[in-house]
Phi, psi and omega in degrees: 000134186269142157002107163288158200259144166306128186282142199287096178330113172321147172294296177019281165271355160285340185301301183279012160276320172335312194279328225265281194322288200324295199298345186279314175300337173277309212287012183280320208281359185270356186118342192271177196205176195259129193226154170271162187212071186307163184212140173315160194213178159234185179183185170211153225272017181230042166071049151244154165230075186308104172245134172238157149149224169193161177262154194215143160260099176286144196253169195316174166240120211304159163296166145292109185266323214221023175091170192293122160123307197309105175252122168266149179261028160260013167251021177251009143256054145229006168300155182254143190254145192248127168308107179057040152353133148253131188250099217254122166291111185227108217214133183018060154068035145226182184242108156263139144263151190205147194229120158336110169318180176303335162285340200066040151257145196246096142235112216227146170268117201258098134038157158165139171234117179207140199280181208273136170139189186300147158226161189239144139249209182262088168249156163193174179224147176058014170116322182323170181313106192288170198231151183264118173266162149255141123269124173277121071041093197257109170285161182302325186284349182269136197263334179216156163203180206287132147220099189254145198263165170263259184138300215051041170232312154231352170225120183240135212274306203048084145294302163358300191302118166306312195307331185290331177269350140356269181009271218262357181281304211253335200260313168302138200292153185266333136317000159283306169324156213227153153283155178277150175327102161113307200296336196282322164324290205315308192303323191298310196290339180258345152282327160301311213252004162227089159283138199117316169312121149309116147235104187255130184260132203237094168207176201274032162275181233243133166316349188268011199252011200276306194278347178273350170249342162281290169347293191303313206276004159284300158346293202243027170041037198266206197251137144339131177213166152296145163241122177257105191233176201237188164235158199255358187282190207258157192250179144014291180202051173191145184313319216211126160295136179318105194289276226303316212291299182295036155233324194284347176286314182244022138332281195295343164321297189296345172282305168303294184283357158209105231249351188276323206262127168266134185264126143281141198228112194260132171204237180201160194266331191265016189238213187240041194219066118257357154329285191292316185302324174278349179278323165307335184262000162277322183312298218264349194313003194252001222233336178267080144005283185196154152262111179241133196228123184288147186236125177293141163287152189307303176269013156259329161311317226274289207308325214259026198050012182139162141249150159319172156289049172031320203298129193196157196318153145293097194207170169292351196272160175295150182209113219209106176253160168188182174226033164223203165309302183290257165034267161319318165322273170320296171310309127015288180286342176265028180208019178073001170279326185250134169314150181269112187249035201272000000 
């Protein structure tokens, strides 16, 4: 029987590693080096850790023109991504090295003994200054947690639209965005009344949109959460890597590595996720909590191309829309997931 053969690379996606090197080769001769850029990560006390982020060649930073603070959002897709990285990680008084995808996003499960709550390392590349990465720490004995979509769930985008989401991934002041009503409540009262708990924001936006989205969800006061965000480049053998495939992927991650914990799973009506939540929770059923699904406003539906069907798996777990924070909340408090504080 013969090899199966190596599978055959989109031109695509060769073009853009073509585009990656070239441009990573002017900015070396220009002088520039390569720096990491972490994004929260999790783990669990039973010695792991998941380090995200990516390696980069980042571009200078602008004067202020337009007042303190003003980030247009193309300027987080012109970091240059450095390809197969070596990344050395220095995390609870060790050295991992770990190495960066064909994007230069790092995502590797490192060894670790570390106690449960926020933890700080290390990352750094090519010798640079290292940078303070995070990670939350899920002890063993916790039972339940968070997974929440961004979005039109806590930020609302009408991501759906391409143009629209052009718009707002590259052109909009990243102040300008708006929270949906109600959710940084809601996600606060479910980090109070579960301590301990992970909250991962899990959604098919583009890693580079990650240090503009920690901003916004500090801002508008939503809870320190992990973030699972995907890349928009062409994957092996397809233009544009899958959102549903990266979210029901790492779902079922999250089901494997804390096999203890039931998730409420927060999402919206105008994508594909109350679709991905039924299927998981037909895979999954000991793994779900509750299903809470935000209901688009009329002329946000309009935007966002449609709604879903409404239609989801028959189970036991509570399954609760509305079409704000409070809303959810008041559902919520009623099938018993949030303490009643009335």
């Amino acid at each position: 029987m013969s090899p199966a053969s190596p599978a055959k690379i989109h031109w695509f996606a060769r073009l853009e590693h073509r585009v990656h090197v070239w441009r990573e080769r002017r900015a070396r001769r220009r002088g520039r080096s390569a720096t990491a850029v972490p994004f929260p990560g999790y783990g669990s006390t039973a010695g792991w850790v998941r380090v995200v982020g990516r390696a980069l060649i980042v571009p200078a930073p602008l004067k202020k023109t337009r007042g303190e603070g003003s980030v247009r959002g193309w300027r987080s897709f012109v970091s240059i991504p450095v390809s197969f990285a070596s990344v050395v990680v220095e995390i609870g008084g060790r050295t991992h090295t770990v190495v960066a995808d064909r994007g230069g996003v790092i995502d590797s499960v490192i060894e670790a003994e570390l106690p449960p709550g926020w933890q700080t390392f290390s990352m750094s590349v090519e010798g640079q200054k290292p940078v303070e990465a995070t990670a939350f720490v899920v002890d063993e004995s916790v039972d339940f947690g968070v997974v929440s979509d961004v979005d039109d769930t806590v930020m609302v985008t009408a991501l759906p639209r391409p143009f629209i989401a052009a718009w707002n991934s590259f052109v909009v002041d990243e102040h300008a965005r708006t929270p949906v009503p109600g959710m940084a409540v809601l996600l606060e009262q479910l980090r109070r009344d579960n301590p301990g708990s992970p909250m991962i924001y899990l959604s098919t936006g583009a890693w580079n949109v990650a240090p503009t989205l920690t901003r916004f969800l500090s801002r508008h006061l939503f809870p320190a959460g992990s973030m699972l965000l995907t890349d928009w480049g062409p994957t092996h053998d397809r233009w544009f890597r899958s959102g549903q495939a990266h979210k029901t992927g790492n779902l079922r991650r999250l089901a494997e590595e804390f096999p203890n914990v039931r998730w409420l799973l927060i999402g919206d009506d105008g994508q594909h996720d109350e679709a991905i939540y039924s299927q998981f929770l037909e895979e999954h059923p000991s793994s779900v909590a509750a299903v809470a699904i935000r209901r688009l406003l009329p002329a946000e539906a309009v935007l966002a191309g449609g709604r879903a069907s409404g239609e989801h798996a028959e189970g036991s777990v509570p399954w609760v829309s509305a079409e704000d924070g409070a809303g959810l909340r008041e559902r919520l408090t009623e099938v018993g997931i949030l303490a009643d504080r009335s």
